[in-house]
N, C-alpha and C positions, 0 to 999 in steps of 0.2 A: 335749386337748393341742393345742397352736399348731405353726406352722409356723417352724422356726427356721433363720436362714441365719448362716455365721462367715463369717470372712474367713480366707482357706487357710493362709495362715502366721502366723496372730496368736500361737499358741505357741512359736513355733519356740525364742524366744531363753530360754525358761525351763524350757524340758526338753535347751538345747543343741544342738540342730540347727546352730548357728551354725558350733560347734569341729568342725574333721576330726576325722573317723570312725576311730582307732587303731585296734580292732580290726581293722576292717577291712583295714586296711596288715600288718597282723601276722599275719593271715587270708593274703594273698596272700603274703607271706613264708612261710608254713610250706610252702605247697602249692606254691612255689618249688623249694624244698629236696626236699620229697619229689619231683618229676619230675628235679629233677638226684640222684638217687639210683637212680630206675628206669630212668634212662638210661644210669648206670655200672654197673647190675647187668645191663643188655641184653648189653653186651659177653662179659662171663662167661657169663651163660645162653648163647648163640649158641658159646662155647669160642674165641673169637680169644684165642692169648695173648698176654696184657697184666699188668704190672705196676701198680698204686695208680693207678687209671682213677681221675679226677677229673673233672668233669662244670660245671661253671659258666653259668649260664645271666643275660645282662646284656641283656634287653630282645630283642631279634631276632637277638641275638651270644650264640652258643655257643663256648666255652671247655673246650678237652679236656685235660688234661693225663696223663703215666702214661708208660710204658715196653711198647713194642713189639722182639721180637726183629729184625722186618722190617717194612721199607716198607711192602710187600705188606698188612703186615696193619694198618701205621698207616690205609691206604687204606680200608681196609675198617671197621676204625671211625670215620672219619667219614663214609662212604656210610650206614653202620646207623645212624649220630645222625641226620644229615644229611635220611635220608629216612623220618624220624619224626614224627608233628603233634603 
């Protein structure tokens, strides 16, 4: 047997390396969804009452929406989102 050398990308465009990666975009959307879910279920597990906790997350901007009886406690669900990674 010989020594064979390619050239790194001579396939690329006939197994589509070319075209983005969808899965992958819809990979990071799912796993989107599920941390703004675990992030509205924090609320409840922790018992701050709150009403239809909605959770949106747009790149480094978190999005809260729902019903609090008090301030007090609107406060305190964004400190628990807030200081989450």
């Amino acid at each position: 047997m010989g020594l064979f050398s390619f050239v790194k990308d001579a396939g690329a465009a006939m197994f589509g390396k070319d075209e983005p990666d969808a899965s992958a975009d819809q990979l990071a959307e799912v796993l989107e969804k599920k941390r703004e879910k675990k992030l509205a279920q924090m609320v409840t597990d922790v018992g701050i009452p709150a009403e239809n906790i909605k959770v949106d997350l747009k790149g480094d901007l978190v999005v809260i929406t729902g019903r609090t009886p008090t301030q007090e406690d609107r406060e305190k669900i964004v400190l628990l989102i807030g200081n989450t990674q």
